[in-house]
C-alpha positions as CSV (number, residue, x, y, z in Angstrom):
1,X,-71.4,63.2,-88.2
2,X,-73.9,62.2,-90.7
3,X,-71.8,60.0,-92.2
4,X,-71.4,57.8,-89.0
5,X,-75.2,58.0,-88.2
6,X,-76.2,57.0,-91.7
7,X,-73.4,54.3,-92.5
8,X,-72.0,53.4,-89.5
9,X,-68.7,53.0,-87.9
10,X,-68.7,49.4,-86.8
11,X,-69.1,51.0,-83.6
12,X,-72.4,50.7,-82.0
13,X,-71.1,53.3,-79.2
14,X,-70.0,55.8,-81.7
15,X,-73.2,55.0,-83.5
16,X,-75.3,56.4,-80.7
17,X,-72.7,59.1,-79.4
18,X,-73.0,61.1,-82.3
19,X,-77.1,60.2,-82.6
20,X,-76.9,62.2,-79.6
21,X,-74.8,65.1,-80.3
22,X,-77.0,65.3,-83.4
23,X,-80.1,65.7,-81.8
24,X,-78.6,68.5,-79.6
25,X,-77.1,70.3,-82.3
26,X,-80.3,70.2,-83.5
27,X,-82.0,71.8,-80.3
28,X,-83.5,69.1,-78.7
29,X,-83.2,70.0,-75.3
30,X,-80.9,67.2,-73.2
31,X,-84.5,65.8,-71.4
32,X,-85.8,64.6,-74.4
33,X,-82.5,63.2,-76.3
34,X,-82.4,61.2,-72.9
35,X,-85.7,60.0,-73.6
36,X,-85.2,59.0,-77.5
37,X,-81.7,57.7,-77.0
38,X,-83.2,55.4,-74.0
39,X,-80.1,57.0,-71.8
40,X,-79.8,59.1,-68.7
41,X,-79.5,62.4,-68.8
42,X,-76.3,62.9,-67.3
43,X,-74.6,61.3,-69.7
44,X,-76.0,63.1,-72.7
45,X,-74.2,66.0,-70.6
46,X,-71.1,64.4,-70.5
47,X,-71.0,63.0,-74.0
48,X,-71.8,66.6,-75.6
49,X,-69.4,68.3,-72.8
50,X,-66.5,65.7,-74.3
51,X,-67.3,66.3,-77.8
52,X,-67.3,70.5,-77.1
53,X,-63.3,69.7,-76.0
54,X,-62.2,66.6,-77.5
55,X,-64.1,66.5,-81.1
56,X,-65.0,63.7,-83.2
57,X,-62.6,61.6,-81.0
58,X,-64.8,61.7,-78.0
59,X,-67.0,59.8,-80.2
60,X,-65.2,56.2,-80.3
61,X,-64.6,54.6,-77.0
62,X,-61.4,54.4,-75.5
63,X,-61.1,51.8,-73.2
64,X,-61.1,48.1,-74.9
65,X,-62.6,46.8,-72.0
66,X,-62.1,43.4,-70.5
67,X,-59.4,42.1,-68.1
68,X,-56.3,43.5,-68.1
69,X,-53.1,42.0,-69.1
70,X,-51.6,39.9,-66.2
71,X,-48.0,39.0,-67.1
72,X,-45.0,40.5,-66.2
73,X,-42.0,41.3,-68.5
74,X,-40.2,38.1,-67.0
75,X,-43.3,36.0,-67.2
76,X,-43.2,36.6,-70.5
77,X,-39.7,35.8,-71.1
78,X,-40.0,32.8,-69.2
79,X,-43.2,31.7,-71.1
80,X,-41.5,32.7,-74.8
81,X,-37.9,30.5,-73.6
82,X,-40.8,27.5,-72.7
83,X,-42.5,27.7,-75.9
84,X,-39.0,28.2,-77.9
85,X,-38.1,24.8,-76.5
86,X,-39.5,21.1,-77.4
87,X,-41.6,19.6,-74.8
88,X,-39.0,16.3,-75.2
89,X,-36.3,18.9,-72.8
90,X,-39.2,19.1,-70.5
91,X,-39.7,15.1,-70.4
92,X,-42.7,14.7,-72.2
93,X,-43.9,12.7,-74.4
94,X,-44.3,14.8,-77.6
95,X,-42.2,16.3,-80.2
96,X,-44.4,19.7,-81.0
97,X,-46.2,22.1,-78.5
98,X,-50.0,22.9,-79.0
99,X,-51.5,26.0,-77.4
100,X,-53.4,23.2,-74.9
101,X,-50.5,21.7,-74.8
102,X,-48.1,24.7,-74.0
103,X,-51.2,26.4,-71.6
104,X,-51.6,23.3,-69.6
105,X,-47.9,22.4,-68.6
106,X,-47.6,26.1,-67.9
107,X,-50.0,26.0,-65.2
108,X,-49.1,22.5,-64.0
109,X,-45.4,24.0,-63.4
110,X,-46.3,26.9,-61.6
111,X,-45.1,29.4,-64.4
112,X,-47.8,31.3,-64.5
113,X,-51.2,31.2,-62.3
114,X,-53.7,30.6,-64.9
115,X,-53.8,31.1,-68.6
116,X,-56.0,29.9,-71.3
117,X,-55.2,28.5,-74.8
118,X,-56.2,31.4,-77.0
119,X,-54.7,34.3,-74.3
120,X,-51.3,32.1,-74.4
121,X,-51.7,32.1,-78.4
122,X,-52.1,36.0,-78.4
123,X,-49.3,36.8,-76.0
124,X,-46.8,34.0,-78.1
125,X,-48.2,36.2,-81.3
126,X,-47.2,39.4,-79.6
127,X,-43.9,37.9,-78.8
128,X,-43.5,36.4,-82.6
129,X,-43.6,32.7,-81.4
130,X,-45.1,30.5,-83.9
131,X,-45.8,26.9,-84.0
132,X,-45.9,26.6,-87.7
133,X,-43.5,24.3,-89.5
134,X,-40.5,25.9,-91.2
135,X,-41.2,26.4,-94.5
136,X,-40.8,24.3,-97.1
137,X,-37.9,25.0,-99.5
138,X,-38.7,24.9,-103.5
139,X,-35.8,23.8,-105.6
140,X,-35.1,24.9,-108.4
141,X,-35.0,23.2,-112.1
142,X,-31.4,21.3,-111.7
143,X,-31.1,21.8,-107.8
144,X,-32.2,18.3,-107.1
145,X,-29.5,16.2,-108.7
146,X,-27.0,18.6,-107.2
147,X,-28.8,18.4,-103.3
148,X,-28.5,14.8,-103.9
149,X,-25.1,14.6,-105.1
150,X,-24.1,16.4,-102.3
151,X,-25.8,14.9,-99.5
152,X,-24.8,11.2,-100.5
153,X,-21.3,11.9,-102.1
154,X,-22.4,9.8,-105.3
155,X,-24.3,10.9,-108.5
156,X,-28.0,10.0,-108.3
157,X,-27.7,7.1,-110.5
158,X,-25.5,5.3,-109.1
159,X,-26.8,5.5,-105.2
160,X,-28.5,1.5,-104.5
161,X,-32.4,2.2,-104.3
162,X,-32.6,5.8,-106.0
163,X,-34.1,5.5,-109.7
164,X,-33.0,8.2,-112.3
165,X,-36.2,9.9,-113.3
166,X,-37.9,8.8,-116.9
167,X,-37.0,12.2,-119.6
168,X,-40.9,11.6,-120.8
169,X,-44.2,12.1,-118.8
170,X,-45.9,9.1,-117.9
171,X,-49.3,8.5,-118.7
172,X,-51.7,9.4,-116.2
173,X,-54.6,12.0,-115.4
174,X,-53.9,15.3,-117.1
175,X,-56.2,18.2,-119.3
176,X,-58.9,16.2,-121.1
177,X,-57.5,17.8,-124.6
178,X,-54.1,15.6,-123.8
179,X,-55.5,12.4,-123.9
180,X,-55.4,9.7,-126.3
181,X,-59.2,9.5,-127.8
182,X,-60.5,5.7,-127.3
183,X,-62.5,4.0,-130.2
């Protein structure tokens, strides 16, 4: 209890729950905690009554507060098969979806009633929908001359318009303690 008074929780309304369960397991009678804590006295009853049955879990606040969530299970089904596809199948003229992007042509087709760009971003988190390129992938010492002897049939050097790579570094920036000294 002391600990949260005296350090905090990060939770202002635990903060000043357990101010007031303090004071009245100190004796203060419930008038003048009301009066300290700046709060009614009704609910200094109920937040000792909920800490007498629940504990110190009484002291954090349950609800998260805020609007509910609005979409159905198919909403969101139909919203994570929207977002899954390119906006070209749709007919319009860009290759990637934004949030905006995604949000705005939801509501425009009548797929959901409203919906902004960061609740749209949360939900497409929730359904692990990103919008972030594929990632890139590193080859390995060697892997390159066989990718492109693969992909074109031919060895490197002989493809038209591909150079073979010089064996030596080229000069060029680099640590100060690797270049040449100038007189």
């Amino acid at each position: 209890m002391l600990r949260i008074i005296r350090r905090g929780t990060g939770s202002v309304v635990a903060w000043r729950r357990a101010r007031m369960v303090l004071l009245s397991a100190q004796g203060m009678p419930v008038a003048k905690i009301a009066e300290v804590t700046f709060t009614s006295a009704d609910g200094i009853r109920d937040v000792i009554h909920n800490f007498n049955t629940d504990g110190f879990d009484s002291l954090y606040p349950k609800s998260k507060g805020g609007r509910p969530k609005t979409f159905t299970l198919p909403e969101r089904r139909e919203i994570k098969k929207i977002a899954k596809s390119t906006p070209t199948e749709h007919d319009l003229p860009f290759s990637t979806w934004s949030p905006t992007k995604l949000a705005d042509f939801l509501v425009a087709e009548g797929g959901v009633g409203d919906i902004s760009h960061e609740d749209l971003r949360i939900l497409l988190r929730e359904e692990g929908v990103s919008f972030q390129p594929a990632p890139v992938r590193r080859l390995q010492p060697g892997q390159g001359q066989a990718l492109r002897t693969h992909q074109t049939g031919q060895a490197a050097d002989t493809v038209p318009g591909i150079l073979p790579l010089p064996a030596h570094p080229l000069p060029g920036r680099g640590p100060p303690g690797n270049r040449l000294r100038q007189l």
